[in-house]
N, C-alpha and C positions, 0 to 999 in steps of 0.2 A: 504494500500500500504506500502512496506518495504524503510525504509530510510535508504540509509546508504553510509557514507562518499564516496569521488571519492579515496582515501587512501585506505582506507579497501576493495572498490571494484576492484583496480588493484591488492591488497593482495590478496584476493580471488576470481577472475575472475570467474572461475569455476563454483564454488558455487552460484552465484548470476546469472550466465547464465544459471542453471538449476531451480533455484525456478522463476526466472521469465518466463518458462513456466506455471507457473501454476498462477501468479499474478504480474503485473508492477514492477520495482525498480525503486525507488527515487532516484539518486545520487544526492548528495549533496555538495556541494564546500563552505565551509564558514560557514557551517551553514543553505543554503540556498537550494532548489533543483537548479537543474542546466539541469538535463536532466534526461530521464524515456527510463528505456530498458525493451524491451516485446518483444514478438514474431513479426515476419513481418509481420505474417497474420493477426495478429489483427492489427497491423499501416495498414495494404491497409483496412481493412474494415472501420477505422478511417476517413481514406481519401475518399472515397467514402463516409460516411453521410457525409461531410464535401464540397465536391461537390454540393452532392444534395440540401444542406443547401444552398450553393451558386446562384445554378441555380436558387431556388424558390425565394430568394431574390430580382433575378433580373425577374422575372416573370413580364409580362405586369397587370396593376391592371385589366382589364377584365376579365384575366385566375384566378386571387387569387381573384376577389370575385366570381368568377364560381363556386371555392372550397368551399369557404367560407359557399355556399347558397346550393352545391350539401347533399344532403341526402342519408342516408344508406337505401338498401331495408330491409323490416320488416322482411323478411325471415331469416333475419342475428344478428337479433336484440337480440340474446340470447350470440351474441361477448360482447357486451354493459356488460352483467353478470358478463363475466369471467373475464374483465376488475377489478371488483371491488376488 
């Protein structure tokens, strides 16, 4: 990820709103990050795992050890592979 001052990013506004299509920016305040500019559509996809992370959290434990204990069909078992 590119870091670069809140200074140099209102200097080059432009520039830092074109490469962060292609990867996050750090802006920085002090020294410190401060806040990340990316595209919008990767923040909604953010937000949505960030949801789901949520909902499953609150999941009843009967449903998450459901999960827990459900198994993949064999027929699929060559995913396990591609994984590796």
């Amino acid at each position: 990820m590119i870091q670069v001052s809140a200074l140099e990013f209102q200097r080059n506004f432009g520039k830092y709103q074109d490469l962060a299509q292609r990867e996050p920016i750090a802006i920085t305040s002090h020294g410190r990050p401060a806040f990340v500019l990316m595209p919008a559509e990767e923040y909604a996809a953010l937000m949505t795992v960030k949801k789901r992370a949520f909902m499953t959290a609150e999941a009843e434990a009967e449903i998450i050890e459901s999960v827990r204990r459900a198994e993949m069909d064999q027929r699929h078992e060559y995913l396990n592979e591609l994984m590796k």
